[in-house]
Structure formats: structure tokens, C-alpha cells
C-alpha positions, 0 to 999 in steps of 0.5 A: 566173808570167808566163813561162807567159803565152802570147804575142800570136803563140802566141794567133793559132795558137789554132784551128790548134793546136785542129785539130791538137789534135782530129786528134791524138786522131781525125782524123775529130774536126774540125767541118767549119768548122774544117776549113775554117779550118785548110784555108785558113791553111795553104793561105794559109801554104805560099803565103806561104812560096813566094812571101813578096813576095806578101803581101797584105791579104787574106792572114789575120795567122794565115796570115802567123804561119804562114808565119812559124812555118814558115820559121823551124821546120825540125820543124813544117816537116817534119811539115807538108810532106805536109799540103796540108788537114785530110784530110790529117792523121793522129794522128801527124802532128797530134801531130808538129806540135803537139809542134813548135808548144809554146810553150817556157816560160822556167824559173822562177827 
């Protein structure tokens, strides 16, 4: 039963995966503050992506997850790589990333 309890760093993507949730069914879905939010972490992420020896205080620890999630993701690094904001995304774009976001559950024994 606790393999199905998401992590500490599947919990930082929360809002993220909301955005991509949303977008998913209907990219005019977001409300404007979480697509602002979604803006800036992925802004942030793809920066600290670039250029990792830039990382900073100021930087959110969701944006440094991100960054994370994406040097280590070849799928949500792809599905990503034409998203520079929320506007950018399409349903099917939203639903490729999240797809590649899915925490992957340890089998029951």
C-alpha cells in the first residue's frame, strides 16, 4: 500500500501536472495565476537546464525538480522542447508530458 504514496518530489510537481492536467482537456482551461506559475517554473527549469552552475536562492525548489525531471527524461524533454509557456501548450502536448510525468508505482507484492 505505500508504494502507491507519491514522493516528496512527485508532491513539488503538483500545480505543474495541474497545468498539464487542465491543458490536457482544453488549453484555454488555465486560470491566469496558474499559468503564470507554470510560466515561470518552466522558464526557470529550462534556464537551469542550460546553465546548472547558475543555480541560485531565488530559483523555486519546483523549478530545480524540473530541471531535474528534464535532464534525467528524455520523453518529457521532447514533449517539452517546443513549450516555452502555458500558451504553448496543446492537448496533446499537455497529455505527452503528463503521460511522462506518471510516477511509476512499485507492483504489489
Amino acid at each position: 500500500m505505500l508504494a502507491a504514496v507519491p514522493s516528496e518530489a512527485d508532491k513539488r510537481l503538483e500545480l505543474f501536472r495541474l497545468a498539464l492536467l487542465l491543458s490536457s482537456r482544453d488549453s484555454s482551461a488555465l486560470p491566469p495565476r496558474l499559468s503564470e506559475y507554470f510560466d515561470l517554473l518552466l522558464r526557470q527549469a529550462q534556464s537551469l537546464v542550460r546553465n546548472p552552475e547558475e543555480i541560485s536562492a531565488a530559483q523555486l525548489p519546483q523549478a530545480m525538480q524540473l530541471a531535474s525531471e528534464l535532464m534525467s527524461n528524455c520523453e518529457l524533454t521532447a514533449a517539452l522542447s517546443e513549450v516555452r509557456s502555458a500558451k504553448d501548450l496543446s492537448p496533446t502536448v499537455a497529455k505527452r508530458a503528463l503521460s511522462t510525468l506518471e510516477p511509476v508505482l512499485a507492483p504489489a507484492d
